[in-house]
N, C-alpha and C positions, 0 to 999 in steps of 0.2 A: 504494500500500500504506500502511496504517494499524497501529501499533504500539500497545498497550493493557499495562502491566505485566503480568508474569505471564501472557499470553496469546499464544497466538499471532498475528503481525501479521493485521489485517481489510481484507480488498481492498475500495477503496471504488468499486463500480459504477459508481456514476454520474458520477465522475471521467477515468475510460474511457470512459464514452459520450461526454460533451464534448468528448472528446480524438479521437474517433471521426466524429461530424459536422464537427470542424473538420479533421479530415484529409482525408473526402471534398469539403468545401467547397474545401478546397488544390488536391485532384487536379482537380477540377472547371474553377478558375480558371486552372489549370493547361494544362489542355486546350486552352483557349479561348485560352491567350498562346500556346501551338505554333501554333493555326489562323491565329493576328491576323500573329504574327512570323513565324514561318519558313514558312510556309504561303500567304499571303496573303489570307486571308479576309477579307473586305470586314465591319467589325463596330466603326463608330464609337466606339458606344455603350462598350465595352470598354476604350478610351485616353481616356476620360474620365471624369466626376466618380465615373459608376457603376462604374464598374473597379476605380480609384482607392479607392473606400471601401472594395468588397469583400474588395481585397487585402488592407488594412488590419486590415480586423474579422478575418479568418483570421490574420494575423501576431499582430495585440494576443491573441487567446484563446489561441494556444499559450504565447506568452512568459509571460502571467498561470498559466494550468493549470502550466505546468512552475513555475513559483516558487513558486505553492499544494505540488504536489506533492514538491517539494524540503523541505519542512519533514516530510513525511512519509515521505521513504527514510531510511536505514539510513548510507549510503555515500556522501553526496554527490558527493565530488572523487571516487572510483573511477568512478561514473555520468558525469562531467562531463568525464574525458579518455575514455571510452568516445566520449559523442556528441560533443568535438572532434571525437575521432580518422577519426568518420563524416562531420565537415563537411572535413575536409583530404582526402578520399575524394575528396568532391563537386567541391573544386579543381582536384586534379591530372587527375580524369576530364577536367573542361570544359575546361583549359590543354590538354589533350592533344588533344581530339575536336574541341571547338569552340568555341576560343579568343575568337571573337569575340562569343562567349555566356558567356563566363566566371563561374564564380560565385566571387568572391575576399570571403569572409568574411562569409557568407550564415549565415543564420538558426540551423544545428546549430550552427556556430562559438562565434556568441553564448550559445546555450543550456549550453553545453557549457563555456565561459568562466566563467558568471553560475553556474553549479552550483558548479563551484570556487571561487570567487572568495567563495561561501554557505558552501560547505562550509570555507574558512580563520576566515572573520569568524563563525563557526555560532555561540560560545558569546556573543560581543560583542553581534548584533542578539538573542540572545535575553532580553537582558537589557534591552531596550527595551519601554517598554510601548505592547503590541504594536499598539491603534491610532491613536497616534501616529505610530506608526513609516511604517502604514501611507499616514497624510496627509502626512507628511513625505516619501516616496518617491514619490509621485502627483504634486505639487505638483514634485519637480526632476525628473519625466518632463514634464512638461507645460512649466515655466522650458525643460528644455533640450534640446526638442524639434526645435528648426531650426540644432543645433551644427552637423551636416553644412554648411549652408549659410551659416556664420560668424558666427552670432550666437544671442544666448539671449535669449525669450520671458518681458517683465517687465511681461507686463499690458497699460499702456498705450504702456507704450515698450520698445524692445529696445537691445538692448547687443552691440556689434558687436565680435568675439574680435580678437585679434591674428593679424596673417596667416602669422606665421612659427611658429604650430601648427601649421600643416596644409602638411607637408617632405616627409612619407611614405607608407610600409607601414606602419610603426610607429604614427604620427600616427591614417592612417585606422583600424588597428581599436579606438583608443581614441576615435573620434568625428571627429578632424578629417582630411580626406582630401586630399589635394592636388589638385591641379587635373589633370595626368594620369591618378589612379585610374578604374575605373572595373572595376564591377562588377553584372551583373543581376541579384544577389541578396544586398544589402546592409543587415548590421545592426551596427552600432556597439557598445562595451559602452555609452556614451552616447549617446545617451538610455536603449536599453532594457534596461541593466539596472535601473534608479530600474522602471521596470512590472515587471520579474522582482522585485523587492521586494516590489511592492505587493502581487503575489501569495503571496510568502511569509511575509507581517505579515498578511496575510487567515486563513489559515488555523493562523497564532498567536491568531489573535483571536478564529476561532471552533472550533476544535479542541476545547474541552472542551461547546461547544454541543449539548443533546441533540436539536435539529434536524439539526446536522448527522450525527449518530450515525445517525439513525431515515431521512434521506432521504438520507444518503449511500451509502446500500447499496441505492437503485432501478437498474434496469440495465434499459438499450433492448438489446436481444439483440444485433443488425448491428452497430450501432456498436460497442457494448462491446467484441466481438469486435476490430475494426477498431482500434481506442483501446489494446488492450493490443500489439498488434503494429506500432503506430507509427513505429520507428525504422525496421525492414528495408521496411515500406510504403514511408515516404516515400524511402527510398535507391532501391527500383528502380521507384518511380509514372513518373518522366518517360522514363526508358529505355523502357520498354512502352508510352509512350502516344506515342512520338518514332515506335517502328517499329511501330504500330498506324498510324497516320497516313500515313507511309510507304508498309508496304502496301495499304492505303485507295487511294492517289493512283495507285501502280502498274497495278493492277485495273482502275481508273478507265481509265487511261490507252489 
């Protein structure tokens, strides 16, 4: 959604479509980790580089889209313990059901963090100019991109953290994770909130563009549909494709 003084807010299409191909691109990759992991599907290809990128590009477009999109809600910290409240869902389900799939501070967490965390700092970053702001928050997602693995990305050489960060729960979901943690769906506020930045200094930056006025209101029909109902998608996309598969195998059997 899109605020205009004196108007009522303008829902911007095409923001939901994005948010709409990367949700079925999720469910998709999705699919394919049930058949590889608990399924045993024979699919090389998928635990490697090609896999590996895939997941990535669907992670990087949501955290970007929701930090764009953060600049244009109303509410941000309201919005922001909502989608916690949906990633501590996703915990207690996996600790309960299937512990050894656990998702401990997966992706809603982060998003849901980085919204509040926008929404305390709102008046501070806006007072940044904003593409600055924007190459400045690029630049320490890219610096501190391998924290999880103890050190930060300085170009030609790296800079190895101190081992006595990384103690906790605590530790991990600020970026450093201890050597015990472990989790199948794991996002730091470090690194990615420096990319929920970058997308929320992008659309500081181009918010009064009449490009983005004139083609932010094109809409793919499926998607958009898909993109505006994104949160209750992605909470029950795996439950339905766990006992789709499920009974798939039963049938088979």
């Amino acid at each position: 959604m899109g605020t205009e003084e004196g108007s009522r807010p303008r829902r911007y299409e095409l923001l939901d479509s994005l948010r709409g191909i990367a949700l079925v691109s999720m469910i998709l990759y999705h699919f394919l980790w049930d058949c590889v992991y608990l399924f045993h599907m024979p699919a090389s290809w998928f635990s490697g580089n090609i896999g590996d990128f895939w997941q990535k590009s669907i992670c990087c477009s949501f955290i970007l889209l929701s930090g764009f999109c953060c600049g244009l809600g109303r509410h941000p910290i309201r919005r922001g313990w909502i989608v916690t409240a949906a990633g501590g869902v996703i915990t207690l389900v996996t600790l309960i059901v299937v512990p050894e799939q656990r998702v401990v501070f997966g992706i809603l967490t982060l998003l849901g963090a980085s919204m509040i965390l926008t929404g305390v700092l709102q008046k501070i970053l806006n007072r940044i100019f904003a593409p600055l702001g924007m190459a400045a928050a690029f630049l320490l997602f890219l610096i501190c991109a391998p924290v999880n693995d103890g050190y930060l990305n300085l170009g030609f050489f790296t800079l190895s953290l101190p081992k006595d960060w990384y103690w906790g729960y605590g530790s991990a979901f600020l970026g450093f994770p201890h050597d015990q943690f472990f989790s199948t769906d794991y996002f730091s506020l470090i690194p990615w909130y420096f990319l929920f930045l970058t997308g929320y200094f992008l659309y500081q930056w181009i918010k009064s563009s009449s490009l983005f006025h004139r083609y932010g209101t094109i809409r793919i029909p499926f998607f958009s549909m898909i993109g505006k109902h994104s949160l209750p998608l992605y909470l029950v996309h795996q439950p339905v494709l766990y006992g789709a598969l499920v009974l798939w195998g039963t049938i088979l059997a």
